[in-house]
SELO-927762 format. One record per residue: x negated, y, z of N, C-alpha, C, O, CB in turn; residue in one letter; chain. Coordinates in steps of 0.1 Angstrom, whole numbers. Each point is the difference from the previous one (the first is absolute). Glycine has a CB too. Layout:
BEGIN
<nu=X; nv=Y; nw=Z; cau=X; cav=Y; caw=Z; cu=X; cv=Y; cw=Z; ou=X; ov=Y; ow=Z; cbu=X; cbv=Y; cbw=Z; rest=A; kette=A>
...
END
This chain:
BEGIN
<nu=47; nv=-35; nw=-241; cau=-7; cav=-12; caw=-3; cu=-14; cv=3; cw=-5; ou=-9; ov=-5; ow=7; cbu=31; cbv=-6; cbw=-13; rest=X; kette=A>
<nu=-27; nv=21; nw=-8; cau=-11; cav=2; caw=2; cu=-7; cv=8; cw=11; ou=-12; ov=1; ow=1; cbu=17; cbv=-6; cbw=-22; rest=X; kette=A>
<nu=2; nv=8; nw=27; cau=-12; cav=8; caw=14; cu=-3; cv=-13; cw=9; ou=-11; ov=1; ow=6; cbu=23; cbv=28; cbw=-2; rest=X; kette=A>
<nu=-5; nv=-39; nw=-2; cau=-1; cav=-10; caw=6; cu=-14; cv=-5; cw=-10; ou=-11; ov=2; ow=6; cbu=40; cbv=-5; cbw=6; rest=X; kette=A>
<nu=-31; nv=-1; nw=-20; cau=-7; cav=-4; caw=-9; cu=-13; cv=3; cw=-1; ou=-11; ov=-6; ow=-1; cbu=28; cbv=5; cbw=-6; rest=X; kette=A>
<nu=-14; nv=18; nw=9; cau=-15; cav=11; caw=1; cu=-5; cv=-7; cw=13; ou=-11; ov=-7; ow=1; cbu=19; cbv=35; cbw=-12; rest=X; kette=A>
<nu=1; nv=-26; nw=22; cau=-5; cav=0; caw=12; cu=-8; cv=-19; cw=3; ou=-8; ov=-4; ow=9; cbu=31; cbv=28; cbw=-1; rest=X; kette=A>
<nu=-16; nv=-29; nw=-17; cau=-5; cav=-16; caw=4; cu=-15; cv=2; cw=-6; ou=-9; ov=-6; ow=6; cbu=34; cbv=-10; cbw=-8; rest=X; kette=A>
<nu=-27; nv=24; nw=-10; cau=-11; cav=-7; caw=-10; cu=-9; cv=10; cw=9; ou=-8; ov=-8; ow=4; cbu=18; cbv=0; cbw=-34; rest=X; kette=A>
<nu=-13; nv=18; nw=35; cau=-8; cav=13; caw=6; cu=-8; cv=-11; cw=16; ou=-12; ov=-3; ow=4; cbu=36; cbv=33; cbw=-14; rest=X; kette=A>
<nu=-10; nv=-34; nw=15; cau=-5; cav=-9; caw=10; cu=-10; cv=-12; cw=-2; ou=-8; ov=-4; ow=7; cbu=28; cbv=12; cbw=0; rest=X; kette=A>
<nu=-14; nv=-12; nw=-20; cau=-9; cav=-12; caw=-9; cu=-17; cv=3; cw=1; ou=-10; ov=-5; ow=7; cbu=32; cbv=3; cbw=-28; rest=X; kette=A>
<nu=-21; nv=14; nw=11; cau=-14; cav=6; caw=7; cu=-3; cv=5; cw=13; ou=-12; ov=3; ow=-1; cbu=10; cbv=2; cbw=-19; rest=X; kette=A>
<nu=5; nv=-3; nw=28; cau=-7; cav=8; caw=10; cu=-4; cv=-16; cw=9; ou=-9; ov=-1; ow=7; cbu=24; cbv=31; cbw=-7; rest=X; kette=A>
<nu=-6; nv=-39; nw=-3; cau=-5; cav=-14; caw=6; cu=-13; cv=-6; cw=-6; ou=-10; ov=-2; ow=6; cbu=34; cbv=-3; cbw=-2; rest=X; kette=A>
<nu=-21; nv=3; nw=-18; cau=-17; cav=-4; caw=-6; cu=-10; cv=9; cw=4; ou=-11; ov=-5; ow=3; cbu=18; cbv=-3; cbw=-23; rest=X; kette=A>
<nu=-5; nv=23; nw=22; cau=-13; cav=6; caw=4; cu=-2; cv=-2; cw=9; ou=-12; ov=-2; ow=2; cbu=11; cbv=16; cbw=-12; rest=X; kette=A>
<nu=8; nv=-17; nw=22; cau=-4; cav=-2; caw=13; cu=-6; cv=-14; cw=-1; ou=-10; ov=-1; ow=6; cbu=28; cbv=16; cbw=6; rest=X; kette=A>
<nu=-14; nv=-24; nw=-17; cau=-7; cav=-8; caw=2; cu=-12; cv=-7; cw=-12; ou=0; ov=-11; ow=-5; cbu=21; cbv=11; cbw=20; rest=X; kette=A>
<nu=-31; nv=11; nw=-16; cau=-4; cav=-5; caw=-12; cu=-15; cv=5; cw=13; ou=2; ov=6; ow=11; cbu=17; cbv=-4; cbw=-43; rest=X; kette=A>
<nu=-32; nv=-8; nw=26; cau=-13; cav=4; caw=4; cu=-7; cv=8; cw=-4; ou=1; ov=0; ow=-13; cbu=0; cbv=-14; cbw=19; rest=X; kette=A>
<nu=-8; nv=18; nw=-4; cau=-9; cav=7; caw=-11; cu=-11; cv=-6; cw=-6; ou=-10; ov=8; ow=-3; cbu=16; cbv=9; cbw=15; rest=X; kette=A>
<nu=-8; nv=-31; nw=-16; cau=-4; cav=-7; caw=-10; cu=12; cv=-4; cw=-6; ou=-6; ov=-7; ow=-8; cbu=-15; cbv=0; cbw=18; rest=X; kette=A>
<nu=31; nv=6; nw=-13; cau=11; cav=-3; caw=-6; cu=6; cv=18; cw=-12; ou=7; ov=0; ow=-11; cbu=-2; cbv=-24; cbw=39; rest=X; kette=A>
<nu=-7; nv=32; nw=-23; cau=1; cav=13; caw=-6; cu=-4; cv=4; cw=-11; ou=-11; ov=4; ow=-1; cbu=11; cbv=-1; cbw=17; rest=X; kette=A>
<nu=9; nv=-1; nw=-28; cau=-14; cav=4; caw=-11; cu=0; cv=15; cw=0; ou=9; ov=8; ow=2; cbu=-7; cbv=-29; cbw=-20; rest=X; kette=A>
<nu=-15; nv=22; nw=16; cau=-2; cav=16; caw=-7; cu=12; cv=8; cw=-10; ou=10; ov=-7; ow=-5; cbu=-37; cbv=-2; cbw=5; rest=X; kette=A>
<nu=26; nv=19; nw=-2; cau=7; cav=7; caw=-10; cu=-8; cv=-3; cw=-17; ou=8; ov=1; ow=-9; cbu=-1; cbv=20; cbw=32; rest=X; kette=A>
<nu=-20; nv=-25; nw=-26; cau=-3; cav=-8; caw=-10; cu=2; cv=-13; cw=-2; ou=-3; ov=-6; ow=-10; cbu=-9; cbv=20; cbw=10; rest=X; kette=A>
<nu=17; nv=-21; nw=10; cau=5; cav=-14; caw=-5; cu=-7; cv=-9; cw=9; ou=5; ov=-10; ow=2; cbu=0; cbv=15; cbw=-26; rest=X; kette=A>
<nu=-19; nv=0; nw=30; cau=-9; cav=-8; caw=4; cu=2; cv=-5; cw=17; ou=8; ov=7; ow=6; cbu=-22; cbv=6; cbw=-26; rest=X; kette=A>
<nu=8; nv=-22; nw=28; cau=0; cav=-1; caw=11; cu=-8; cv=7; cw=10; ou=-11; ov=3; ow=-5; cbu=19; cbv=-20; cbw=-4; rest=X; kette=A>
<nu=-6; nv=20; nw=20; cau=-9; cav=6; caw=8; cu=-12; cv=-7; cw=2; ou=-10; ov=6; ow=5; cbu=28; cbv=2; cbw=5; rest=X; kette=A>
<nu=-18; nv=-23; nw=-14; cau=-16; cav=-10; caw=-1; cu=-4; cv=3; cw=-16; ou=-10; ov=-5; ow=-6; cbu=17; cbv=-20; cbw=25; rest=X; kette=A>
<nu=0; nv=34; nw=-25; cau=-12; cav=-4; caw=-13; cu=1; cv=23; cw=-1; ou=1; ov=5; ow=-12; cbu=8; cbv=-44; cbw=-8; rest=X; kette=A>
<nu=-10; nv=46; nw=31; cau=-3; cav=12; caw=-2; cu=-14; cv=6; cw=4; ou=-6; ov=-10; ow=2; cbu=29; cbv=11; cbw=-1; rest=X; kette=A>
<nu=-30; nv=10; nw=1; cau=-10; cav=-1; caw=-1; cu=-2; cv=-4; cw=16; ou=8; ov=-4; ow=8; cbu=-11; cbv=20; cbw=-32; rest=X; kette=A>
<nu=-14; nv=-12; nw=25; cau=-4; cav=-5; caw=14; cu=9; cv=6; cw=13; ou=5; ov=-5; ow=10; cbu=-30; cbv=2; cbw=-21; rest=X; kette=A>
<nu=22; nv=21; nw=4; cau=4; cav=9; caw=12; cu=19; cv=-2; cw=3; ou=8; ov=0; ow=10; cbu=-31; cbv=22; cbw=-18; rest=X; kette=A>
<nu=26; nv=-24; nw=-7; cau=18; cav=-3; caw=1; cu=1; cv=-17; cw=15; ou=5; ov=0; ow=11; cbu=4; cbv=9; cbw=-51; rest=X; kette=A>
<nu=-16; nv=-17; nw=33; cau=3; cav=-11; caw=12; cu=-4; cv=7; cw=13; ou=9; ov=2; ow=8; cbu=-14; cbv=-25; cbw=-22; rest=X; kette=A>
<nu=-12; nv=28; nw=20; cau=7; cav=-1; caw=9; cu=8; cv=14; cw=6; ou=1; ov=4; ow=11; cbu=-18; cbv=-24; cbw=-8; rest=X; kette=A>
<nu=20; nv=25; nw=-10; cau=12; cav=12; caw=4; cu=12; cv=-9; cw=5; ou=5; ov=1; ow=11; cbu=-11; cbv=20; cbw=-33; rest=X; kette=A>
<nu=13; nv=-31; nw=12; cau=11; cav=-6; caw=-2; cu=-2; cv=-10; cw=14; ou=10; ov=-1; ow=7; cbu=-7; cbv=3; cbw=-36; rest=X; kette=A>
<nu=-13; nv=-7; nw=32; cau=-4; cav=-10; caw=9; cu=-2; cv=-1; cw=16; ou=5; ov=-5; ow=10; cbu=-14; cbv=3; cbw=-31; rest=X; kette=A>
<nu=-2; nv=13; nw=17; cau=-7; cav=5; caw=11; cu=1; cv=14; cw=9; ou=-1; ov=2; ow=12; cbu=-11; cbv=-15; cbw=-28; rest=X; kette=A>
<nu=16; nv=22; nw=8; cau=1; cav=12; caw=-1; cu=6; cv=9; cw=9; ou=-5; ov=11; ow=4; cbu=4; cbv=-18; cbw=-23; rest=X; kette=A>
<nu=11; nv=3; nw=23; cau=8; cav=-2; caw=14; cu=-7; cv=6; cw=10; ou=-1; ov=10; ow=6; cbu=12; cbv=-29; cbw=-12; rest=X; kette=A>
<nu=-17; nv=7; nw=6; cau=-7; cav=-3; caw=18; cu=-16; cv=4; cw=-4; ou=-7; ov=5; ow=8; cbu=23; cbv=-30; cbw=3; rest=X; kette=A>
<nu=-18; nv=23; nw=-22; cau=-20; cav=2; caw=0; cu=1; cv=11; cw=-7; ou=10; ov=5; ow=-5; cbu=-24; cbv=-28; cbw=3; rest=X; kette=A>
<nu=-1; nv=27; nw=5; cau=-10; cav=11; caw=-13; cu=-10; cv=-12; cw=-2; ou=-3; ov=-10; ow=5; cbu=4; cbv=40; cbw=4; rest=X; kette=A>
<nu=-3; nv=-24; nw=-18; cau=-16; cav=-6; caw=-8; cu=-10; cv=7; cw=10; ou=-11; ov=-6; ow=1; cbu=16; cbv=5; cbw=-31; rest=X; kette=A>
<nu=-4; nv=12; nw=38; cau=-15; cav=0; caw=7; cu=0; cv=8; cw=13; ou=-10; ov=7; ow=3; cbu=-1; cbv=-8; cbw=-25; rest=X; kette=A>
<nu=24; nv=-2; nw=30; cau=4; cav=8; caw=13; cu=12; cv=-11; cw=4; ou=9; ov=-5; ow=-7; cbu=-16; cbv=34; cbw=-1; rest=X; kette=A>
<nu=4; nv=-30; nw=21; cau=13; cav=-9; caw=7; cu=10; cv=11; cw=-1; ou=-1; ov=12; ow=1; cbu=-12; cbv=-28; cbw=17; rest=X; kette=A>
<nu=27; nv=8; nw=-20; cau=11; cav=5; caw=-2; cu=14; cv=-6; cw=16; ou=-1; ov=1; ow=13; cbu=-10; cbv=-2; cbw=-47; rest=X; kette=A>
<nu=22; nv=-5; nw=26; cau=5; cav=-7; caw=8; cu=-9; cv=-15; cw=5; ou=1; ov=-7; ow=11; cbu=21; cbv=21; cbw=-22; rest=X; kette=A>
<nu=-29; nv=-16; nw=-1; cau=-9; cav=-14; caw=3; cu=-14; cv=8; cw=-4; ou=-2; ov=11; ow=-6; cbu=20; cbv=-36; cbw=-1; rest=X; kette=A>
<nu=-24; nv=19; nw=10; cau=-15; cav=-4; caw=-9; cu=-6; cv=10; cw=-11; ou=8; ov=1; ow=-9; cbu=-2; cbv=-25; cbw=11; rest=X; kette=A>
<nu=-12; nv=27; nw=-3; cau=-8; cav=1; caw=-14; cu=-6; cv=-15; cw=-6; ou=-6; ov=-8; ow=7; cbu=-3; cbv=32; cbw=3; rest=X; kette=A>
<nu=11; nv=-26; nw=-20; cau=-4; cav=-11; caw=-4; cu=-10; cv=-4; cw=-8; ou=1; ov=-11; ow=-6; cbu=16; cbv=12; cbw=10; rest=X; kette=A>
<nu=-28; nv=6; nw=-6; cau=-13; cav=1; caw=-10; cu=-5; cv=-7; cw=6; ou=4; ov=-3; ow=11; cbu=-9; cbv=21; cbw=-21; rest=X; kette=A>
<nu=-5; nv=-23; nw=4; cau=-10; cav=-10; caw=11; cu=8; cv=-12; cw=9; ou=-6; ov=-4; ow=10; cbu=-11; cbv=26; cbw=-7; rest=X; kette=A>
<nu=30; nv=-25; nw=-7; cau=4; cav=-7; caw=5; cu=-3; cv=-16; cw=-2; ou=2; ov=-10; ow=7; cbu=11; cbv=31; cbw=-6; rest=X; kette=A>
<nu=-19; nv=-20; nw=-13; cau=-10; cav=-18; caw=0; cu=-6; cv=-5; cw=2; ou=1; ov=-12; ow=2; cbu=1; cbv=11; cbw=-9; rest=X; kette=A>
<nu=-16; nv=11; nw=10; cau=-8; cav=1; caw=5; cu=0; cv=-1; cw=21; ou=-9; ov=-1; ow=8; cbu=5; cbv=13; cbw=-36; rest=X; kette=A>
<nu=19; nv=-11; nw=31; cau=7; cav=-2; caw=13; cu=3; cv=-16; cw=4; ou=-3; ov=-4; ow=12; cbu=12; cbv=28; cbw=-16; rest=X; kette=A>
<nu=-5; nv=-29; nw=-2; cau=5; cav=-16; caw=-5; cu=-7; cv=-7; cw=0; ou=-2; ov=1; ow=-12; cbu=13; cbv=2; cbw=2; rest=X; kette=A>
<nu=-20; nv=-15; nw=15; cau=-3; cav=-5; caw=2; cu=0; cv=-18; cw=-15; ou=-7; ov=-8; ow=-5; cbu=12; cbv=28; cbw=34; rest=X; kette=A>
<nu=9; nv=-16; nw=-29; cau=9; cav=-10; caw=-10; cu=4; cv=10; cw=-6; ou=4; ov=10; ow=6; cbu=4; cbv=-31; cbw=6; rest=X; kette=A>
<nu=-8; nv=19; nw=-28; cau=8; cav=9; caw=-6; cu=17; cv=-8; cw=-5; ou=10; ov=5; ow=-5; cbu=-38; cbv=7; cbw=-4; rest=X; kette=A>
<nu=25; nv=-23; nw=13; cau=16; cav=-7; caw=-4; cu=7; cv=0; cw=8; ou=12; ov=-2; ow=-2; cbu=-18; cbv=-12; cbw=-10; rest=X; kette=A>
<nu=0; nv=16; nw=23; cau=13; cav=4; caw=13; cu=-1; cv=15; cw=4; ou=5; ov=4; ow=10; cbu=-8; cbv=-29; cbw=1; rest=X; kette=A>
<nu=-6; nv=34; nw=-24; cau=9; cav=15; caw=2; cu=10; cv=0; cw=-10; ou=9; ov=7; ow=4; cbu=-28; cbv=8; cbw=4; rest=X; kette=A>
<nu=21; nv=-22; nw=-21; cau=12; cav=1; caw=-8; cu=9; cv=-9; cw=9; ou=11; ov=3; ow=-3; cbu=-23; cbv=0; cbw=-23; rest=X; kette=A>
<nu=13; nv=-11; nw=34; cau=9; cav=-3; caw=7; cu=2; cv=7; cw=10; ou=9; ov=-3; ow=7; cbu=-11; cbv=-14; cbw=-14; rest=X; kette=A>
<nu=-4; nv=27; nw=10; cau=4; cav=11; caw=13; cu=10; cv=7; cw=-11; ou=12; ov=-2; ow=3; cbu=-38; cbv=9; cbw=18; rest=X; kette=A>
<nu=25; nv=-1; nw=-30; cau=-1; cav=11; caw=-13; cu=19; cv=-9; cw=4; ou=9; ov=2; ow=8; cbu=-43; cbv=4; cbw=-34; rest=X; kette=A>
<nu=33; nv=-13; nw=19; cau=11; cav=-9; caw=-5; cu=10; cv=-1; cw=13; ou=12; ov=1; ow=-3; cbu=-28; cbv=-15; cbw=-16; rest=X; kette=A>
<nu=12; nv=11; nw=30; cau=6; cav=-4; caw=15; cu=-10; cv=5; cw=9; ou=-11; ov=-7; ow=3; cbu=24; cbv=-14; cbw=-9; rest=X; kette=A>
<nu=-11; nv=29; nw=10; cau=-10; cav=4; caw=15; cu=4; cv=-13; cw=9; ou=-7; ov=-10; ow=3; cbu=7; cbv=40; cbw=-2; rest=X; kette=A>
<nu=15; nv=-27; nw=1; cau=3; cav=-5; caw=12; cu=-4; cv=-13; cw=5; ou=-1; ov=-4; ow=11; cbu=16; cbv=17; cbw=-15; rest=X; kette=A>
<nu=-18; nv=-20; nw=-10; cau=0; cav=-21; caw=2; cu=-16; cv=1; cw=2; ou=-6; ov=-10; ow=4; cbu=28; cbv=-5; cbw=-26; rest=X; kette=A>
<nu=-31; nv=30; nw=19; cau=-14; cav=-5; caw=-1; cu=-3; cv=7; cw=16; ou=-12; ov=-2; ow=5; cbu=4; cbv=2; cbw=-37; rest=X; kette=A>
<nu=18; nv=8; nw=41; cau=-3; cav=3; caw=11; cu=3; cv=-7; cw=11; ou=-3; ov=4; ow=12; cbu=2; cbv=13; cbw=-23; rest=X; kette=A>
<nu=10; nv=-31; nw=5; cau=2; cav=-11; caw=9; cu=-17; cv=-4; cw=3; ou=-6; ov=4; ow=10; cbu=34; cbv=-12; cbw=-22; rest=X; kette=A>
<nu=-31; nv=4; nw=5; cau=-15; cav=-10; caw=0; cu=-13; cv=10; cw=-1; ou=-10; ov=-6; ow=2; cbu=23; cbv=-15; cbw=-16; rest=X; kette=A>
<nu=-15; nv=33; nw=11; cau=-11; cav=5; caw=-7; cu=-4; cv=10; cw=13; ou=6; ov=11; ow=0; cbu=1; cbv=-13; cbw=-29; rest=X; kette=A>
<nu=-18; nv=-2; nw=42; cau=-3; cav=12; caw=7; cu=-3; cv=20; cw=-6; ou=4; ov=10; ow=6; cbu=-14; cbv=-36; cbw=5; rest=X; kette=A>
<nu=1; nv=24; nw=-29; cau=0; cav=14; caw=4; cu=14; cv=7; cw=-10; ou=-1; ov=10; ow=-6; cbu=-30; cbv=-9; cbw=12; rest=X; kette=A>
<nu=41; nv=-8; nw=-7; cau=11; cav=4; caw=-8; cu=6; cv=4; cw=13; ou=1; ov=12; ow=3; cbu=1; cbv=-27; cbw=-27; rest=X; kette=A>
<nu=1; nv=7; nw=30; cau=9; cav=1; caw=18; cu=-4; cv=16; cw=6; ou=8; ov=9; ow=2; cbu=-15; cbv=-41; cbw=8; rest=X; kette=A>
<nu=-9; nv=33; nw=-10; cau=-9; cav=9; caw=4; cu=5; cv=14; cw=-9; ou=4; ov=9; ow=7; cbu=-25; cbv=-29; cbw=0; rest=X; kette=A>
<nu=21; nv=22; nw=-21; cau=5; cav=6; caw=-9; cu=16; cv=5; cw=1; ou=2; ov=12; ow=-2; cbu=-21; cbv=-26; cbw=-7; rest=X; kette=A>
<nu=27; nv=6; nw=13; cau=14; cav=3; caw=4; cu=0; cv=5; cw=17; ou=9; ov=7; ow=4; cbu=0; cbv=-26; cbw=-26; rest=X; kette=A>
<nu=-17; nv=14; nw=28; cau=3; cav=6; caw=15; cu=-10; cv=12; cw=3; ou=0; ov=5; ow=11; cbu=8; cbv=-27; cbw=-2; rest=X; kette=A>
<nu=-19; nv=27; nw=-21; cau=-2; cav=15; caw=1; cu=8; cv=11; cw=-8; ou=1; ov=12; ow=2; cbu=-22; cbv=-20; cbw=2; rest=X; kette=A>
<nu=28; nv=0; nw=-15; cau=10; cav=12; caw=-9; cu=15; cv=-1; cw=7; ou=11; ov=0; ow=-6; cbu=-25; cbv=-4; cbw=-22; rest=X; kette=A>
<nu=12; nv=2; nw=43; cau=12; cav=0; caw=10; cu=14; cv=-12; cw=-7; ou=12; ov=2; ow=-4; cbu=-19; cbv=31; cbw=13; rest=X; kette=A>
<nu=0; nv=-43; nw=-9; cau=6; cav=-8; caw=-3; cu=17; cv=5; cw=-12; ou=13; ov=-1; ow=0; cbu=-28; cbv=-10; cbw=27; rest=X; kette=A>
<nu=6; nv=17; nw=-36; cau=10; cav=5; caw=-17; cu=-2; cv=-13; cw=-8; ou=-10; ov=-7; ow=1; cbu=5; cbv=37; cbw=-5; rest=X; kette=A>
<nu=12; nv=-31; nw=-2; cau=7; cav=-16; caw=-4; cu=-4; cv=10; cw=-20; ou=4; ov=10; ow=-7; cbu=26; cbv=-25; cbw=35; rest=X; kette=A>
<nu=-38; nv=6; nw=-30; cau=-4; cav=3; caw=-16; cu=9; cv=-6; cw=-10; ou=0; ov=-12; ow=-2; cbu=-23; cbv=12; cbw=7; rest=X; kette=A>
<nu=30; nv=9; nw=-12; cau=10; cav=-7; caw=-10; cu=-8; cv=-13; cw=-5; ou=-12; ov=1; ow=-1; cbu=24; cbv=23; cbw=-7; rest=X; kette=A>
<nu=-6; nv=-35; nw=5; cau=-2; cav=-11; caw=-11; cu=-6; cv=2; cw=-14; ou=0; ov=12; ow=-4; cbu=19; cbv=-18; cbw=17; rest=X; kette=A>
<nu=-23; nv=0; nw=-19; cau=-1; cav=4; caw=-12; cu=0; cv=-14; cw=-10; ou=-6; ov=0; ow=-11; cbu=-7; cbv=22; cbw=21; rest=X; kette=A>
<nu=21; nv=-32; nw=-6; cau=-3; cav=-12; caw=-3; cu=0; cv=-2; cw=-23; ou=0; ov=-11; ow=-7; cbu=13; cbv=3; cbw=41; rest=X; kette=A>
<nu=-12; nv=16; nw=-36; cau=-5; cav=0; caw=-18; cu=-9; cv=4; cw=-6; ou=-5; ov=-1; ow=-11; cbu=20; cbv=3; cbw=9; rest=X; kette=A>
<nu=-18; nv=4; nw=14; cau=-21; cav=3; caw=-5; cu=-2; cv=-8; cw=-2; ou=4; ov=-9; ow=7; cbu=-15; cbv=22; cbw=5; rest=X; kette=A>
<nu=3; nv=-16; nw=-25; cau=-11; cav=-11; caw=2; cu=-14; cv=5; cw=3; ou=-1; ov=10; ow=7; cbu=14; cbv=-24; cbw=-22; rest=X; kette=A>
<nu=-23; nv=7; nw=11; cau=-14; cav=4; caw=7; cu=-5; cv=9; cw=-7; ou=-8; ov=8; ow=5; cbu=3; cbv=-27; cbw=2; rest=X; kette=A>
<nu=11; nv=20; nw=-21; cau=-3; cav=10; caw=-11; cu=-1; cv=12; cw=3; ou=-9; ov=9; ow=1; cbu=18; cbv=-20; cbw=-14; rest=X; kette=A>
<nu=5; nv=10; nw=16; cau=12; cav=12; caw=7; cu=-7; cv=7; cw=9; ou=-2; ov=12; ow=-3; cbu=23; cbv=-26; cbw=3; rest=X; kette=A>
<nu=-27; nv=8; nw=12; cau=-1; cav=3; caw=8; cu=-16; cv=6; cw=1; ou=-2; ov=11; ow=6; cbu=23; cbv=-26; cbw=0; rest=X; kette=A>
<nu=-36; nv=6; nw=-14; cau=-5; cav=8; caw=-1; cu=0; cv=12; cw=-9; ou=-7; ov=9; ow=4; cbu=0; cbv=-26; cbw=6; rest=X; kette=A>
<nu=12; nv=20; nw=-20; cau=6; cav=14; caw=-12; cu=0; cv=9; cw=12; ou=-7; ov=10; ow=0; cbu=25; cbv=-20; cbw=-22; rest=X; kette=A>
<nu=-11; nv=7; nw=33; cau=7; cav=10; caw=9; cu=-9; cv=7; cw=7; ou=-1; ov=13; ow=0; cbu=19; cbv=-26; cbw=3; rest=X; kette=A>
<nu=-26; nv=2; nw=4; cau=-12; cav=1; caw=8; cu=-17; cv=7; cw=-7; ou=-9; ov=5; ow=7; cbu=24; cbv=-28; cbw=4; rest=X; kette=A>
<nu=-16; nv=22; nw=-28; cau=-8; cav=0; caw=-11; cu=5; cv=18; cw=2; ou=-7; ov=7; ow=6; cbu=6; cbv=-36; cbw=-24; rest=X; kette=A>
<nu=13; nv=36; nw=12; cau=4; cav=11; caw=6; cu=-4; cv=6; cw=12; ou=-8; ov=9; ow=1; cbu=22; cbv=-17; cbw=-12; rest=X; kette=A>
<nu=-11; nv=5; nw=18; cau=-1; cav=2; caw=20; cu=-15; cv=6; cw=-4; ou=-3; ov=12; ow=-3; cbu=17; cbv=-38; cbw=20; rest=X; kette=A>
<nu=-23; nv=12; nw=-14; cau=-15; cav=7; caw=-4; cu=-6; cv=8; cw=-4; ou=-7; ov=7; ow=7; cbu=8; cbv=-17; cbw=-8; rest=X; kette=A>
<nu=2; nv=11; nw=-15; cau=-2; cav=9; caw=-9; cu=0; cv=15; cw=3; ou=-8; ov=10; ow=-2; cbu=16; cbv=-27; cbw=-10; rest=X; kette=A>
<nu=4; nv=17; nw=18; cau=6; cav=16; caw=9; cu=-11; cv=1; cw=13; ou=-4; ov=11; ow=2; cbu=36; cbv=-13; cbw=-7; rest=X; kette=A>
<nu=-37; nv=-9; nw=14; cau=-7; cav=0; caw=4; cu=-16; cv=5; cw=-2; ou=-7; ov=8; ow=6; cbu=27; cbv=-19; cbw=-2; rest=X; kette=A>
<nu=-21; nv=2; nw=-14; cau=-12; cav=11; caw=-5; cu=-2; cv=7; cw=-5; ou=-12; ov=4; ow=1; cbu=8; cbv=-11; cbw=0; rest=X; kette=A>
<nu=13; nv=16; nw=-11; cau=2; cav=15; caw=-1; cu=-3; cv=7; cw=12; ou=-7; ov=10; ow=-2; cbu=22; cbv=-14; cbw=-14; rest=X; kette=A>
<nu=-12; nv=1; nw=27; cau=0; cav=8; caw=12; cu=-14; cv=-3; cw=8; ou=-3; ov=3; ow=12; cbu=31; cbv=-2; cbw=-11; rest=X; kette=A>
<nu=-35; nv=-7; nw=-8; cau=-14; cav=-3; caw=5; cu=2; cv=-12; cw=11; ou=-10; ov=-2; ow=7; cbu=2; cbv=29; cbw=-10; rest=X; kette=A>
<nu=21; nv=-37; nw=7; cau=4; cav=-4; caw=15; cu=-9; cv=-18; cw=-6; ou=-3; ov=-9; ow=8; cbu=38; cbv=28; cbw=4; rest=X; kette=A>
<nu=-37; nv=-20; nw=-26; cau=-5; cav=-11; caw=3; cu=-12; cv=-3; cw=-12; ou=-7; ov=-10; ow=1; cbu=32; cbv=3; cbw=12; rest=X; kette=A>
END
């Protein structure tokens, strides 16, 4: 009976972790991945797929505002690529040179969020003389 018990509650977790996001995660201090420092978000965020100043699986992303035309429909790329590459020629353009790779979601960024991330990005950028 208790090994039945172990085995239910072990499964308990391995279901919440799978289904949790990584805005939903807290740190080991208590805090969220939106309120850690610049480089922790975009590690947590970004990190994956970008560098701050060399294409990776995606993009480099410095100078990426200065790319945008609209800055409210790059936090909606940020947030949903996919709904802004329905309608947006150089997002379309953007996804059919990075061989059509599908950019995780990010829909809890807010604008804050997202420039902190981007405020980072830069910064590393100009350390390296790139902007």
């Amino acid at each position: 009976m208790a090994f039945k018990l172990i085995i239910a509650a072990f499964a308990s977790i391995v279901l919440v972790s799978y289904t949790m996001d990584i805005n939903t995660v807290k740190k080991m201090d208590g805090t969220s991945p939106l309120q850690s420092t610049p480089k922790e978000a975009f590690m947590l965020n970004c990190g994956t797929c970008h560098h701050p100043t060399r294409d990776l699986t995606g993009p480099s992303i410095y100078g990426v505002r200065s790319r945008w035309k609209d800055r409210n429909l790059l936090y909606k790329y940020v947030r949903n690529s996919q709904e802004v590459i329905k309608t947006n020629a150089y997002a379309k353009a953007l996804f059919i040179k990075w061989n059509k790779t599908v950019m995780t979601p990010f829909p809890k960024l807010t604008n804050k969020d997202i420039d902190v991330i981007f405020d980072y990005v830069d910064g590393e950028a100009k350390k390296k003389g790139l902007l």
